[in-house]
C-alpha positions in Angstrom: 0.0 0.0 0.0 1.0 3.6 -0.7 2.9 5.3 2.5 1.2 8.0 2.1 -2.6 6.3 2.2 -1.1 4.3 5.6 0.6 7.1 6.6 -2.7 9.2 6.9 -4.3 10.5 10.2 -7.6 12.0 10.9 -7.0 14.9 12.3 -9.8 16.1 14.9 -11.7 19.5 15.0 -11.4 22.0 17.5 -14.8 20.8 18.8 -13.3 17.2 19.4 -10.7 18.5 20.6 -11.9 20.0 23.3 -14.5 17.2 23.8 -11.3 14.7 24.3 -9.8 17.0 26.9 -13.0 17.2 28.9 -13.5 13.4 28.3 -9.9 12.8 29.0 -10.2 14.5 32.6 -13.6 13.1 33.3 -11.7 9.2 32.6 -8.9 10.2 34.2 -10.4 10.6 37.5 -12.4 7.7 37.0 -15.7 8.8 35.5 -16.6 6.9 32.7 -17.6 3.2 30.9 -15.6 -0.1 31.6 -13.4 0.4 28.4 -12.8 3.8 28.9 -9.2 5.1 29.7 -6.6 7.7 29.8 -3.6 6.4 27.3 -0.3 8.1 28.9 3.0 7.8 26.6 6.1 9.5 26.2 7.0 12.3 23.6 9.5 10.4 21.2 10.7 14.1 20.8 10.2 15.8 23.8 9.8 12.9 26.6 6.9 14.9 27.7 4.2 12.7 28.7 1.0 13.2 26.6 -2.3 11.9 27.3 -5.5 10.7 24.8 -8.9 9.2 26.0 -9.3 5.7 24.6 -11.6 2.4 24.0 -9.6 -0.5 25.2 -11.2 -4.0 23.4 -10.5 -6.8 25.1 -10.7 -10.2 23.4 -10.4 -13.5 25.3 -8.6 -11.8 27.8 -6.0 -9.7 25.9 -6.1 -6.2 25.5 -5.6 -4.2 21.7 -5.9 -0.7 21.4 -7.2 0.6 17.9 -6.6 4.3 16.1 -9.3 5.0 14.0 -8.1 8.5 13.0 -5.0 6.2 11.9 -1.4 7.3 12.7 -1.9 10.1 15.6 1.1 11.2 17.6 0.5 9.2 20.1 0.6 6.1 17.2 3.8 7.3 17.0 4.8 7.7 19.9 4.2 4.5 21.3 6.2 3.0 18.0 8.9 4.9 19.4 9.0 4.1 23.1 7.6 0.8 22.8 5.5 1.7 26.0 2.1 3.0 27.3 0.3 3.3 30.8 -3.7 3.7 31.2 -4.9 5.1 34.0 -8.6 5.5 35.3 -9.0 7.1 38.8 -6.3 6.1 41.1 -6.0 2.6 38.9 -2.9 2.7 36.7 -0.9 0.2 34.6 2.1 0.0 32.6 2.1 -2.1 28.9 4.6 -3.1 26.6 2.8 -2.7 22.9 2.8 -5.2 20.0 1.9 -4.2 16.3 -0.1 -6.2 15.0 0.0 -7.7 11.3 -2.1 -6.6 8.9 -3.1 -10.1 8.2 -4.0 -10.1 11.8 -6.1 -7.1 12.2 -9.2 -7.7 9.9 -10.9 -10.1 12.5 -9.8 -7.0 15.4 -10.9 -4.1 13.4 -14.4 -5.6 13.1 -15.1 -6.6 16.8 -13.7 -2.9 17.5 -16.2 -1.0 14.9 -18.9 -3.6 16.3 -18.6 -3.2 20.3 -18.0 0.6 19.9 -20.0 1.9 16.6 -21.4 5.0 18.2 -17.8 6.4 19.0 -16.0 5.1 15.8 -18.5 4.3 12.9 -17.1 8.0 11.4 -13.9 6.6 11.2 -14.9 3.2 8.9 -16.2 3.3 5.0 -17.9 0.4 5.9 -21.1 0.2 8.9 -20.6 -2.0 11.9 -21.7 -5.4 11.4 -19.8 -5.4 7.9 -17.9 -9.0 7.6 -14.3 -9.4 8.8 -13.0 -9.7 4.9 -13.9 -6.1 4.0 -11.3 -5.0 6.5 -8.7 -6.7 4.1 -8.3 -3.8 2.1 -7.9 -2.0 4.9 -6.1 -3.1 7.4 -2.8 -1.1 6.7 -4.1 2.2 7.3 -5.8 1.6 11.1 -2.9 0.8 13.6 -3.7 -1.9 16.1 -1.2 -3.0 19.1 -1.6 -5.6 21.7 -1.0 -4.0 24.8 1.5 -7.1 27.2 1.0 -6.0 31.0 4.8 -4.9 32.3 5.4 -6.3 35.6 7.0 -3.0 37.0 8.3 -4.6 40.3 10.4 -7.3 38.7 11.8 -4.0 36.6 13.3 -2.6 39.9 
């Protein structure tokens, strides 16, 4: 596929946001739904640490986090580190992150667009309940990474 086409990001209005800095404060201190958190990674510029509300999908037990806007910074910056915490409330947890194939995210990207449609439909040509083969196409442009639990006192 063309870099540029996988390359591409979403970029959100001024009116989303603000909505995700709101929402992103709200999660942080623990308001919000069971698959609702704040993402916190590292600048791979700056080492600043930058923050995004996010769905989390869980799927027999392992977690994936999904861009729908496609390569955001904080895409990027977890490429780069390697590394992510989510945090909701007081509750917060370190994660190693896997790409995953594109041969691998078809059957992910439609369980994602399914469980949270009203949040992500906008971001999908094709409407939730679609088959996991229409995500073929793609699969290249919508990074996907399994997030592996980092036992931080073993780290010490």
């Amino acid at each position: 596929m063309d870099e540029a086409v996988r390359d591409k990001f979403l970029r959100p209005s001024s009116v989303e946001r603000l909505f995700n800095r709101i929402f992103g404060a709200l999660v942080g201190l623990g308001i919000g739904l069971r698959h609702n958190y704040l993402l916190q990674v590292r600048g791979r510029k700056t080492g600043r640490l930058y923050s995004a509300p996010v769905n989390v999908l869980e799927v027999d037990g392992t977690l994936f986090l999904v861009c729908g806007r496609g390569r955001a910074q904080w895409v990027r910056n977890a490429e780069a580190s390697g590394r992510i915490a989510l945090k909701r409330g007081s509750w917060r947890r370190e994660f190693s992150v896997r790409a995953v194939p594109d041969d691998q995210k078809p059957e992910l990207l439609k369980k994602y667009l399914d469980r949270f449609k009203l949040t992500v439909q906008r971001y999908f040509p094709m409407p939730a309940g679609s088959f996991a083969d229409s995500f073929v196409p793609l699969a290249s442009r919508y990074p996907v990474f399994e997030l592996i639990p980092v036992d931080t006192e073993s780290e010490k």
